[in-house]
Jmol script that loads the backbone (N, CA, C; Angstrom):
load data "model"
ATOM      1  N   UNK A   1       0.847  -1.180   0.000  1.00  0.00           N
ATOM      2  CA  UNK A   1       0.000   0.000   0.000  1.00  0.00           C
ATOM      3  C   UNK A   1       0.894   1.244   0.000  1.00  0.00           C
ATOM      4  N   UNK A   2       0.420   2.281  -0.787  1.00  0.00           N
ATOM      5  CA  UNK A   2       1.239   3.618  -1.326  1.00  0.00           C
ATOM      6  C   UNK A   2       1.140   4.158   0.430  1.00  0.00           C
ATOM      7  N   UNK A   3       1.863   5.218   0.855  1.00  0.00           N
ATOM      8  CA  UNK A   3       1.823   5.845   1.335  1.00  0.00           C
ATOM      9  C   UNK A   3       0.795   7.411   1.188  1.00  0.00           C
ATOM     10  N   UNK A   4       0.269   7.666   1.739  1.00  0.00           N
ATOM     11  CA  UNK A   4      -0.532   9.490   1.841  1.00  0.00           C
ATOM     12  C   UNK A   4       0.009  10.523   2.329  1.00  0.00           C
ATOM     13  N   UNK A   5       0.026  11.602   1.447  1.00  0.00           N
ATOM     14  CA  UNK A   5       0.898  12.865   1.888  1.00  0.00           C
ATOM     15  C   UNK A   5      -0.521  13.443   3.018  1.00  0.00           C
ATOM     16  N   UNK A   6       0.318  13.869   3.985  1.00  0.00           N
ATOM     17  CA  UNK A   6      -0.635  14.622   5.114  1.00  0.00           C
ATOM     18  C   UNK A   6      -1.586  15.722   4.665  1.00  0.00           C
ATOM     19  N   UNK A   7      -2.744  16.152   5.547  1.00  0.00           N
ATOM     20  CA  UNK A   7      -3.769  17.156   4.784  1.00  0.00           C
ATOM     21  C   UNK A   7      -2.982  18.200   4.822  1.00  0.00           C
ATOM     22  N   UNK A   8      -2.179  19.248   4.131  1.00  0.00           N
ATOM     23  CA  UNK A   8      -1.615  20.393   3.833  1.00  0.00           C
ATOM     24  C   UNK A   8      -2.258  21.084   2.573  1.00  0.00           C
ATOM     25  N   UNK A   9      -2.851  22.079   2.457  1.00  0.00           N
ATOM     26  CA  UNK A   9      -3.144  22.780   0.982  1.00  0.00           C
ATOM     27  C   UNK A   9      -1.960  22.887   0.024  1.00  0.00           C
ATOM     28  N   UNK A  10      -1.148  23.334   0.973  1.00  0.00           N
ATOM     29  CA  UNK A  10       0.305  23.400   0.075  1.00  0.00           C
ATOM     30  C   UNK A  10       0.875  22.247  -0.637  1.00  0.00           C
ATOM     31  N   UNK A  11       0.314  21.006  -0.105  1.00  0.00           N
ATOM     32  CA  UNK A  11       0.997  19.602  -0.989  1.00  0.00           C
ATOM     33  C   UNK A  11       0.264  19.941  -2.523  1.00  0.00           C
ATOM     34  N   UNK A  12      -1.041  19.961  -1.973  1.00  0.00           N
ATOM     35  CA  UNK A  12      -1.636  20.279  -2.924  1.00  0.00           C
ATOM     36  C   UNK A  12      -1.416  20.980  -4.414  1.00  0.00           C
ATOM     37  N   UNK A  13      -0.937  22.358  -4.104  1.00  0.00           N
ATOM     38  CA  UNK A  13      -0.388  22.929  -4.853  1.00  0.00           C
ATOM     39  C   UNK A  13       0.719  22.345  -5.684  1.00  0.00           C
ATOM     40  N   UNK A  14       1.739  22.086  -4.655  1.00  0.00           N
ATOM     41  CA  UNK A  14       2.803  21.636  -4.957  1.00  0.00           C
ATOM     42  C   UNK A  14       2.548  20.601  -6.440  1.00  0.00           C
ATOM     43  N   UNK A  15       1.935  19.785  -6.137  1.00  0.00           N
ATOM     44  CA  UNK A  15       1.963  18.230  -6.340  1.00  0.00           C
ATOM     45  C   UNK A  15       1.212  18.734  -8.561  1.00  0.00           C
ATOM     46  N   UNK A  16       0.174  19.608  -7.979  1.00  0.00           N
ATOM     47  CA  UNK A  16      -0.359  19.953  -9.381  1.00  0.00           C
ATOM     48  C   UNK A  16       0.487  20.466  -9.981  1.00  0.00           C
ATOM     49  N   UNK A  17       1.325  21.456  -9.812  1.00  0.00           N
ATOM     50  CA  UNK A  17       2.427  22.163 -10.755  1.00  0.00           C
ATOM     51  C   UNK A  17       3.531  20.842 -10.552  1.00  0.00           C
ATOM     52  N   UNK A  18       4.269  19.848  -9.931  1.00  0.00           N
ATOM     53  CA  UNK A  18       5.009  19.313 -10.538  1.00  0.00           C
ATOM     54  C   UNK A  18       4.471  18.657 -11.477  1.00  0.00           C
ATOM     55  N   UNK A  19       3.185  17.917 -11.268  1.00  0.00           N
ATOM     56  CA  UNK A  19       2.283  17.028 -12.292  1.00  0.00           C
ATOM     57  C   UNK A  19       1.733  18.033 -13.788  1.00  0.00           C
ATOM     58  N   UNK A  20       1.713  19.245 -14.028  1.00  0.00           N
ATOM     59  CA  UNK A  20       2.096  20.065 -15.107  1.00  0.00           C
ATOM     60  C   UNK A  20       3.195  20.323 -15.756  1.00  0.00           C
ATOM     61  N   UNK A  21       4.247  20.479 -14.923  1.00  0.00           N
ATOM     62  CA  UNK A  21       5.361  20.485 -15.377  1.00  0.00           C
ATOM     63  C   UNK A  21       5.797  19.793 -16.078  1.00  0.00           C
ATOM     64  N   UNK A  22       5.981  18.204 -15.156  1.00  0.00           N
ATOM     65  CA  UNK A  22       6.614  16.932 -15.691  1.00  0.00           C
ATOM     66  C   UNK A  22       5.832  16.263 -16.621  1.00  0.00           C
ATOM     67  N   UNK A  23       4.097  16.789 -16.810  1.00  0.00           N
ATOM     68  CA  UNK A  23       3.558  15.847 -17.534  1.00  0.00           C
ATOM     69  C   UNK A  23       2.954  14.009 -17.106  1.00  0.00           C
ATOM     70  N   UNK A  24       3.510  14.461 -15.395  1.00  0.00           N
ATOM     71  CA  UNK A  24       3.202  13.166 -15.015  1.00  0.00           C
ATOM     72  C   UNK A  24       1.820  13.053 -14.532  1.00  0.00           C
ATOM     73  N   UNK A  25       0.885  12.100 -14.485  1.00  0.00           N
ATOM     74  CA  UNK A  25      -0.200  11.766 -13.754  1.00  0.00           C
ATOM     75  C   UNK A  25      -0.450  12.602 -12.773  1.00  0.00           C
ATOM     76  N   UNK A  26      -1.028  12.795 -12.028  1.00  0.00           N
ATOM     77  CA  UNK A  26      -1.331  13.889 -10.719  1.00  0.00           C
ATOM     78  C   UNK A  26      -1.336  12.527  -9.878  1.00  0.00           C
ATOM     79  N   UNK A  27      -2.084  11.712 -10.047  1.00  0.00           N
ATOM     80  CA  UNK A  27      -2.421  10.604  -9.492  1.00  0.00           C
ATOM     81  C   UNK A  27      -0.915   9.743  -9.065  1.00  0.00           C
ATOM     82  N   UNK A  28      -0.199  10.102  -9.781  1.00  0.00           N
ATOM     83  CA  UNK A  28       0.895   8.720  -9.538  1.00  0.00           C
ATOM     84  C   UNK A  28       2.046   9.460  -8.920  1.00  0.00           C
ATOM     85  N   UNK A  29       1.298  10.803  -8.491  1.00  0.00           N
ATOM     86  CA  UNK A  29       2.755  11.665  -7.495  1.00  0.00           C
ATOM     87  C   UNK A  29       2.343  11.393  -5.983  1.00  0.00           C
ATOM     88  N   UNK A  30       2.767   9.990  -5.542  1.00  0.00           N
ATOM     89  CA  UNK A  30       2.530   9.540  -4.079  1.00  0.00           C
ATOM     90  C   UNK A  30       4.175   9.831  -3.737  1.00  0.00           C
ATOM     91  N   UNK A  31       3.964   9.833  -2.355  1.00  0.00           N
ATOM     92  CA  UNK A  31       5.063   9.717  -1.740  1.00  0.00           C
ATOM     93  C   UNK A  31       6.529   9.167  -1.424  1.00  0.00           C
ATOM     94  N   UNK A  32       5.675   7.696  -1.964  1.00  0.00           N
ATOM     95  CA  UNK A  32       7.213   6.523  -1.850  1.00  0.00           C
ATOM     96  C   UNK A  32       7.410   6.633  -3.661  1.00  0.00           C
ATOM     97  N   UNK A  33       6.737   7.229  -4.285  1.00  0.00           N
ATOM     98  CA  UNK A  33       7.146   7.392  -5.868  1.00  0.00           C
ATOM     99  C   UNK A  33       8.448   7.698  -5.832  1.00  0.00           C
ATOM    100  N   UNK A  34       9.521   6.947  -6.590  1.00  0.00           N
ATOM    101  CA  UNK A  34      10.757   7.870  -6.905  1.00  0.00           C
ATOM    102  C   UNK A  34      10.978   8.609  -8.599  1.00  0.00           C
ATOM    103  N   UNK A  35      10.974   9.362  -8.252  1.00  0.00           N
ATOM    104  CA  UNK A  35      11.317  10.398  -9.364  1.00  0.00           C
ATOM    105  C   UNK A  35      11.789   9.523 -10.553  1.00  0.00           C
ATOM    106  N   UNK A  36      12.417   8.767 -10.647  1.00  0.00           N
ATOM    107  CA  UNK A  36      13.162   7.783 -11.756  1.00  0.00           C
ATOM    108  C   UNK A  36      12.239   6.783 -12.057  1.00  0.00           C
ATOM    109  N   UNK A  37      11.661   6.111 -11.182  1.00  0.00           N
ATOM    110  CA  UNK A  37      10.365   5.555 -11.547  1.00  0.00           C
ATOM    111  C   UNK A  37       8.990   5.958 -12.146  1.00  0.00           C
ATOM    112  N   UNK A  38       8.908   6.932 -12.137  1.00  0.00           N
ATOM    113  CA  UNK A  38       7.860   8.098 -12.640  1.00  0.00           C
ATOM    114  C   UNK A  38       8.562   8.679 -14.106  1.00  0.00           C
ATOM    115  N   UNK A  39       9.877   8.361 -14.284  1.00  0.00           N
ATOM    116  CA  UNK A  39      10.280   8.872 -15.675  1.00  0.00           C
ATOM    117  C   UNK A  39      10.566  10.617 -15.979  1.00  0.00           C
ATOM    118  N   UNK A  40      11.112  11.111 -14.468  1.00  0.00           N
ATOM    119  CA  UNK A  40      11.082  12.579 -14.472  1.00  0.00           C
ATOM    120  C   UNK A  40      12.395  13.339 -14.900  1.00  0.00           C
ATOM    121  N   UNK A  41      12.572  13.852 -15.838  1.00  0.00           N
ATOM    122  CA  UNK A  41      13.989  14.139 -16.237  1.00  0.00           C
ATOM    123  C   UNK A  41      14.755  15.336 -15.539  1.00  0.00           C
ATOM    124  N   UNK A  42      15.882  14.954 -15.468  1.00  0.00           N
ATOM    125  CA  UNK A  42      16.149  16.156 -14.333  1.00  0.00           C
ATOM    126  C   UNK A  42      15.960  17.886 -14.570  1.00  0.00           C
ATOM    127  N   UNK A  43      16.032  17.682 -16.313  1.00  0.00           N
ATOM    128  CA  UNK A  43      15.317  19.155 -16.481  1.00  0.00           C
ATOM    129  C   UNK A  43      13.757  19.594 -16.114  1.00  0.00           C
ATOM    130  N   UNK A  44      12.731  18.281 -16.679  1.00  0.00           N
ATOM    131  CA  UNK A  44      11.395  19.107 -16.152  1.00  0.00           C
ATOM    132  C   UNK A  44      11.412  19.176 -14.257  1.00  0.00           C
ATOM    133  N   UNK A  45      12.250  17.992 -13.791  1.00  0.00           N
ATOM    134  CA  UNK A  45      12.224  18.824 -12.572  1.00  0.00           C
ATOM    135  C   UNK A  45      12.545  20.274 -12.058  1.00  0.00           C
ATOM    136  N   UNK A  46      13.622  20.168 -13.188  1.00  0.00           N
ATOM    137  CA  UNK A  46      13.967  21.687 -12.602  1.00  0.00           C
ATOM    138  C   UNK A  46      13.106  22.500 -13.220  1.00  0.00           C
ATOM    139  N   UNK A  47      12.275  22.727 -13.998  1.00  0.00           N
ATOM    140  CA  UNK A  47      11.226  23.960 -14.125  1.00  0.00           C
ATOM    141  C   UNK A  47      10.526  23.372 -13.550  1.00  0.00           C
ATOM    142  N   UNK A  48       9.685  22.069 -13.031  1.00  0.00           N
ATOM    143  CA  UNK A  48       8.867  22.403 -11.762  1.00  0.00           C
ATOM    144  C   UNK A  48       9.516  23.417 -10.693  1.00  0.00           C
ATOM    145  N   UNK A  49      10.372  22.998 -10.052  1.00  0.00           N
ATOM    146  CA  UNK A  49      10.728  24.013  -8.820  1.00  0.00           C
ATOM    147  C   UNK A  49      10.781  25.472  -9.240  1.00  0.00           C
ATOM    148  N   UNK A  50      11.151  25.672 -10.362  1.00  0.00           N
ATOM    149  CA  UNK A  50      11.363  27.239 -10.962  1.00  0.00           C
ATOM    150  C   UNK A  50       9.686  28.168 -11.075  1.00  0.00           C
ATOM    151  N   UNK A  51       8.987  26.742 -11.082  1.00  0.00           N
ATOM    152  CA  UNK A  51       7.455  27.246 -11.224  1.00  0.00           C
ATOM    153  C   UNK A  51       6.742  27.085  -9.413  1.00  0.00           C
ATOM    154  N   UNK A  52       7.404  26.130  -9.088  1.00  0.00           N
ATOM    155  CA  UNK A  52       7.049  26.233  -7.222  1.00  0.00           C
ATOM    156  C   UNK A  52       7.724  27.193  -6.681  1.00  0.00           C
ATOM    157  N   UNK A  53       8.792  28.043  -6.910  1.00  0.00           N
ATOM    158  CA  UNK A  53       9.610  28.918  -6.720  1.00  0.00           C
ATOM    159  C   UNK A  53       8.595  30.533  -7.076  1.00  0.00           C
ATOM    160  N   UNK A  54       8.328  30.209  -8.373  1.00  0.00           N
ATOM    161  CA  UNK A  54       7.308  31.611  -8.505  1.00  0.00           C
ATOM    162  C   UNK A  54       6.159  31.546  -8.255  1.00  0.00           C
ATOM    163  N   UNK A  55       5.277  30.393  -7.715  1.00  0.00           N
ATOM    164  CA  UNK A  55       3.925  30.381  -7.326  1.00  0.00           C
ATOM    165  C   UNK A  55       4.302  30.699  -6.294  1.00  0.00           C
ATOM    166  N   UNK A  56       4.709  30.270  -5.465  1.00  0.00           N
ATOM    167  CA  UNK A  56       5.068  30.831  -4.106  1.00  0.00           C
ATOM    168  C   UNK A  56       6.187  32.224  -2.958  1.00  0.00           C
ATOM    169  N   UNK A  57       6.728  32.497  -4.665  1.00  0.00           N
ATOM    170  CA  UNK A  57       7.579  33.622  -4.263  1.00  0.00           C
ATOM    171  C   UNK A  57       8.568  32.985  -2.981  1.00  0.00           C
ATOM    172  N   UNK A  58       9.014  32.145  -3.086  1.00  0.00           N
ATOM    173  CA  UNK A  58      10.403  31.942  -2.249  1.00  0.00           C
ATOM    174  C   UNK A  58      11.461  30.817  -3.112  1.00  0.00           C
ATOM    175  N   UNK A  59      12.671  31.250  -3.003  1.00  0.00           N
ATOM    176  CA  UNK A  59      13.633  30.369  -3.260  1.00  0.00           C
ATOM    177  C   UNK A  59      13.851  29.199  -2.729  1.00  0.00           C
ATOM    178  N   UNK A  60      13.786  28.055  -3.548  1.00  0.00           N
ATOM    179  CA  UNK A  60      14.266  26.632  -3.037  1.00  0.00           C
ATOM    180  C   UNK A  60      15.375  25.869  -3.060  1.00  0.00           C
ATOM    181  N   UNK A  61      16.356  26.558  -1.729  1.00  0.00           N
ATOM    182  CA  UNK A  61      17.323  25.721  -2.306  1.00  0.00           C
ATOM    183  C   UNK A  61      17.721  24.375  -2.248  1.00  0.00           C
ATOM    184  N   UNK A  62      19.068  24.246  -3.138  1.00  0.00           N
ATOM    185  CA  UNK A  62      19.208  22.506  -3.448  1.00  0.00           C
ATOM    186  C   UNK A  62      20.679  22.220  -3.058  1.00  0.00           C
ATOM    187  N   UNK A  63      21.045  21.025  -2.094  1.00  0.00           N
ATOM    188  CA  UNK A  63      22.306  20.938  -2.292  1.00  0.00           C
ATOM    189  C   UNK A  63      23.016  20.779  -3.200  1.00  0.00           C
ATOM    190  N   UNK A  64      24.186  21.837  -3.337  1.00  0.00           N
ATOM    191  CA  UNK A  64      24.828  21.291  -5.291  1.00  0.00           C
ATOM    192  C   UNK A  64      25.820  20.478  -5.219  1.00  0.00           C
ATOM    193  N   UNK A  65      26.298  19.712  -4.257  1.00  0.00           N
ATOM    194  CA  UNK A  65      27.347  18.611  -4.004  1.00  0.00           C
ATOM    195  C   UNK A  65      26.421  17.135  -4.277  1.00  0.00           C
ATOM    196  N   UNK A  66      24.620  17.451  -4.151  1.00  0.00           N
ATOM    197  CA  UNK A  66      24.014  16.157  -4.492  1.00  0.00           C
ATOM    198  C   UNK A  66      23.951  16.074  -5.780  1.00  0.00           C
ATOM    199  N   UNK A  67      23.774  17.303  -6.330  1.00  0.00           N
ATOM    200  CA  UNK A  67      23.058  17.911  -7.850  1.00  0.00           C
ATOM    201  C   UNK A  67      21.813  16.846  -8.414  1.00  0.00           C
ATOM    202  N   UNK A  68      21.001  17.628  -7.131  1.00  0.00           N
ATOM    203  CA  UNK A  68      19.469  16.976  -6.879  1.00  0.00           C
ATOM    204  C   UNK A  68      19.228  15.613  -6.433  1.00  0.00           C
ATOM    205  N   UNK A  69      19.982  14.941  -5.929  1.00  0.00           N
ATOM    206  CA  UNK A  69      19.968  13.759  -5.841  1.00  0.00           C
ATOM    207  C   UNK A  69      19.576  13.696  -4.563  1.00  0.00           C
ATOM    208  N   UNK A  70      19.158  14.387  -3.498  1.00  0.00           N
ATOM    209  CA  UNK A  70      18.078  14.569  -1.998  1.00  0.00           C
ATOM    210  C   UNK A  70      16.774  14.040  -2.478  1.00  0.00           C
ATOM    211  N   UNK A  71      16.510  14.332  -3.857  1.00  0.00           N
ATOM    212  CA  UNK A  71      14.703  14.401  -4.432  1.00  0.00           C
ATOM    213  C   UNK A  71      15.331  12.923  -4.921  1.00  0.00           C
ATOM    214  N   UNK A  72      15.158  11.799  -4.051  1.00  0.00           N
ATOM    215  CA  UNK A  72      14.937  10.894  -4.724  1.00  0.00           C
ATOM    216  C   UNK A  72      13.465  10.312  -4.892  1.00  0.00           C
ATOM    217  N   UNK A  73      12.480  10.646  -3.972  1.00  0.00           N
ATOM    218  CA  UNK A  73      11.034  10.222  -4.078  1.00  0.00           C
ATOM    219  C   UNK A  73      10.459  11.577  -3.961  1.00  0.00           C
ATOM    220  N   UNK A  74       8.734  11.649  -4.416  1.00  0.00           N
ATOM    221  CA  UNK A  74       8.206  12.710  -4.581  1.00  0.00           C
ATOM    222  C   UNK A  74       8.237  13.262  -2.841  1.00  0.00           C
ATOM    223  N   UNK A  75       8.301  12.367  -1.765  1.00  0.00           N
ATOM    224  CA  UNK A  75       7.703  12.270  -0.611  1.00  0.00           C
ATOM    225  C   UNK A  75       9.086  13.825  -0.329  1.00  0.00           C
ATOM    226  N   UNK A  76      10.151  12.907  -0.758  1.00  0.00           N
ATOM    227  CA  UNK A  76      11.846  13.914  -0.611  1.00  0.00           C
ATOM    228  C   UNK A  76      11.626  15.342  -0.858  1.00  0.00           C
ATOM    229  N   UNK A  77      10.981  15.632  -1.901  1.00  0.00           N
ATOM    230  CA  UNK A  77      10.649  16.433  -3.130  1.00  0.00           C
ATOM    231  C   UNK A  77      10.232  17.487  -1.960  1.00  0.00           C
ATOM    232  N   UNK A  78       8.590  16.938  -1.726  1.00  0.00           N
ATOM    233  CA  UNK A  78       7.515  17.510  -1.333  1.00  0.00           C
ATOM    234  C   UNK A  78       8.091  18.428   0.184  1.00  0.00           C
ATOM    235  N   UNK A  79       8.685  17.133   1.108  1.00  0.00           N
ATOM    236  CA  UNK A  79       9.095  17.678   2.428  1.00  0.00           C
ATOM    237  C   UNK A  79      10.374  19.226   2.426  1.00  0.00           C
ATOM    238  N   UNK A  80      11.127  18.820   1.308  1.00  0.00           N
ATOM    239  CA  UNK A  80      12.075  19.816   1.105  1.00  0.00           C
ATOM    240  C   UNK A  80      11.254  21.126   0.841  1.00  0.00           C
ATOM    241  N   UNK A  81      10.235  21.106   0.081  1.00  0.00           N
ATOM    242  CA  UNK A  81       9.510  22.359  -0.209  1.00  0.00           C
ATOM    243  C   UNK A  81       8.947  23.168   1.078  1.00  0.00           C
ATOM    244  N   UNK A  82       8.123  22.021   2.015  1.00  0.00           N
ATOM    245  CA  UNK A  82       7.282  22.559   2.640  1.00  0.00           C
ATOM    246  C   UNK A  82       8.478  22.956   3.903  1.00  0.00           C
ATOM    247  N   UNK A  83       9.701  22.371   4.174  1.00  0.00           N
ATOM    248  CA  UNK A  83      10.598  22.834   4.610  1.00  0.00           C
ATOM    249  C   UNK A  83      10.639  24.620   4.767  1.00  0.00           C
ATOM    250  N   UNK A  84      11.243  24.726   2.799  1.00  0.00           N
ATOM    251  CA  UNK A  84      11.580  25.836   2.867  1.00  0.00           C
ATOM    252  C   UNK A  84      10.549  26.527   2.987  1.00  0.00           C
ATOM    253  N   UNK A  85       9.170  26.581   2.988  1.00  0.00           N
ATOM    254  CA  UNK A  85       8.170  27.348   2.937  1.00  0.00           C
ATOM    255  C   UNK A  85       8.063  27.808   4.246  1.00  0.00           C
ATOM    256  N   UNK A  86       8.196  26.586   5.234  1.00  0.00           N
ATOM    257  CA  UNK A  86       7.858  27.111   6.689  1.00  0.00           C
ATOM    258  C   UNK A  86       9.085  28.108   7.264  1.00  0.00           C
ATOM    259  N   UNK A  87      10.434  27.832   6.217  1.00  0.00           N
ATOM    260  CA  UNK A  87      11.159  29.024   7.219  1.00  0.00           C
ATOM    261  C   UNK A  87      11.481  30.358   6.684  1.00  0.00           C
ATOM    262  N   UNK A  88      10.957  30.239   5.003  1.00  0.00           N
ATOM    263  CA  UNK A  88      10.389  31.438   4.675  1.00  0.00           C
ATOM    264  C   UNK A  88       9.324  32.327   5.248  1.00  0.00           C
ATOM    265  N   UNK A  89       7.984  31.632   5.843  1.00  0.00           N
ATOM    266  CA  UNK A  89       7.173  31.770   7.156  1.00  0.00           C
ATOM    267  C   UNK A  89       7.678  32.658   7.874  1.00  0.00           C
ATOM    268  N   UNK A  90       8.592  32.093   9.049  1.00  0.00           N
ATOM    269  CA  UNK A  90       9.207  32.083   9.513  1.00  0.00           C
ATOM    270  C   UNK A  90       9.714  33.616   9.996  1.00  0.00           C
ATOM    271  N   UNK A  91      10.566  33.530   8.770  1.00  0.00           N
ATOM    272  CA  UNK A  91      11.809  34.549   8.742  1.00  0.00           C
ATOM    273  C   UNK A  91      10.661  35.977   8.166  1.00  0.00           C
ATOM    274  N   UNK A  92       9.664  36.235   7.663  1.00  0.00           N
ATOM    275  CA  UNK A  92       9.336  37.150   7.122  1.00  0.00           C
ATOM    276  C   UNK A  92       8.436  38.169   8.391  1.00  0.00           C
ATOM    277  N   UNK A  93       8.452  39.324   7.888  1.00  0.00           N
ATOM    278  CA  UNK A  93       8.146  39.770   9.414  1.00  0.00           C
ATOM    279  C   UNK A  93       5.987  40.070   9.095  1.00  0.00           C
ATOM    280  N   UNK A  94       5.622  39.840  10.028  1.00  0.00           N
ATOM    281  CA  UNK A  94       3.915  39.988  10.323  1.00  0.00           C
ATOM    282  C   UNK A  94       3.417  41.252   9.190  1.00  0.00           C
ATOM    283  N   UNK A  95       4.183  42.231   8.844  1.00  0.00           N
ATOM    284  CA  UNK A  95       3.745  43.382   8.112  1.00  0.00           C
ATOM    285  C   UNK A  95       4.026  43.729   6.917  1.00  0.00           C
ATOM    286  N   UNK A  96       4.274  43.706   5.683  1.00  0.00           N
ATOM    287  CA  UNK A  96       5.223  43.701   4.624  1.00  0.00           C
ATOM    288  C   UNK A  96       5.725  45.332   5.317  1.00  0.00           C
ATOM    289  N   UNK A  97       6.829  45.331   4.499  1.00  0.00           N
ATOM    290  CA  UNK A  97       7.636  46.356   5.532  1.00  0.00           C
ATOM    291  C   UNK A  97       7.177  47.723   4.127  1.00  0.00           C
ATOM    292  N   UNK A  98       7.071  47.707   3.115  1.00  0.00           N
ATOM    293  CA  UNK A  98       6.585  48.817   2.264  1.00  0.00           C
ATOM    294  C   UNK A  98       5.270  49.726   3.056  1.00  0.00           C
ATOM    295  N   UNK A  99       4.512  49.083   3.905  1.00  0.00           N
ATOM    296  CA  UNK A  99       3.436  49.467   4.409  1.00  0.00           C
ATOM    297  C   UNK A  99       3.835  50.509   4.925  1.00  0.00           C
ATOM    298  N   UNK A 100       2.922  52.164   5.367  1.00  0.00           N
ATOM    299  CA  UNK A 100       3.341  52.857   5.965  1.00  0.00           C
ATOM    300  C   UNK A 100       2.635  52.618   7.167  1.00  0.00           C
ATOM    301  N   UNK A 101       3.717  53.121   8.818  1.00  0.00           N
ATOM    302  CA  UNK A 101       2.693  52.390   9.854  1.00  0.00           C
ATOM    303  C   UNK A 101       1.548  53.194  10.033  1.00  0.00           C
ATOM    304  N   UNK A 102       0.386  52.855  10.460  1.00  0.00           N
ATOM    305  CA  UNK A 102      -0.514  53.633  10.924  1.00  0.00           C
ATOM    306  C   UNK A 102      -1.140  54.804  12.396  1.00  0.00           C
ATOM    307  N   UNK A 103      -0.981  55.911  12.155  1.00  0.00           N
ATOM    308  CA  UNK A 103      -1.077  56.372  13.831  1.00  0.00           C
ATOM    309  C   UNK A 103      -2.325  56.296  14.296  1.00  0.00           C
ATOM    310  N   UNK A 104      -2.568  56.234  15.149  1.00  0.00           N
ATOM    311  CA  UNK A 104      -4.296  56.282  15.743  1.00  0.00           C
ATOM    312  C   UNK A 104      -4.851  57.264  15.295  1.00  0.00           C
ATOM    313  N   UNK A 105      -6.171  57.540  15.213  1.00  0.00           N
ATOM    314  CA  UNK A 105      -6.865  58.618  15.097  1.00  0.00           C
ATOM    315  C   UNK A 105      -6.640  59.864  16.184  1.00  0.00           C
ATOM    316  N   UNK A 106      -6.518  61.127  16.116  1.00  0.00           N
ATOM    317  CA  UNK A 106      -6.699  62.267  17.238  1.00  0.00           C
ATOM    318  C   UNK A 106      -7.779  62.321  17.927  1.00  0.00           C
TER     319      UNK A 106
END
end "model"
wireframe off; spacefill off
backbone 0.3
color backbone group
């Protein structure tokens, strides 16, 4: 039995733009899937992330001593994203900082 990615909206996302990207099934991007078994070439991976990168406005980075080789299953894939998402979260401050602050009324 496949494994289930946890209820997150964000898998969600995720999972449809790699399955656009790569052209793969939506259906057959489970967790214990490995990328090589699914037939994913290391270029459409890389414009998936370039397209999870601009849907989401944060950078994903990759170790370049693996040169992608962390993403061996979608499950790898997926956790690395939601990784960087949460410490993009994280790190960004409660207000966009362009805002001007507001004073109380007199």
């Amino acid at each position: 039995m496949s494994a289930v990615f946890p209820a997150d909206p964000r898998i969600g996302e995720i999972l449809d733009i790699v399955a656009q990207e790569t052209e793969v099934a939506r259906a057959a991007l489970l967790p214990d899937a490995t990328l090589d078994g699914l037939g994913i070439p290391s270029l459409d991976l890389t414009h998936a992330l370039f397209a999870i990168e601009t849907h989401f406005d944060v950078e994903i980075p990759v170790v370049a001593d693996q040169q992608g080789a962390e993403f061996i299953t979608v499950g790898a894939l997926v956790a690395h994203i939601l990784a960087t998402l949460d410490r993009a979260a994280a790190a960004s401050p409660a207000f966009p900082p362009d805002l001007p602050a507001q004073t109380p009324p007199t």
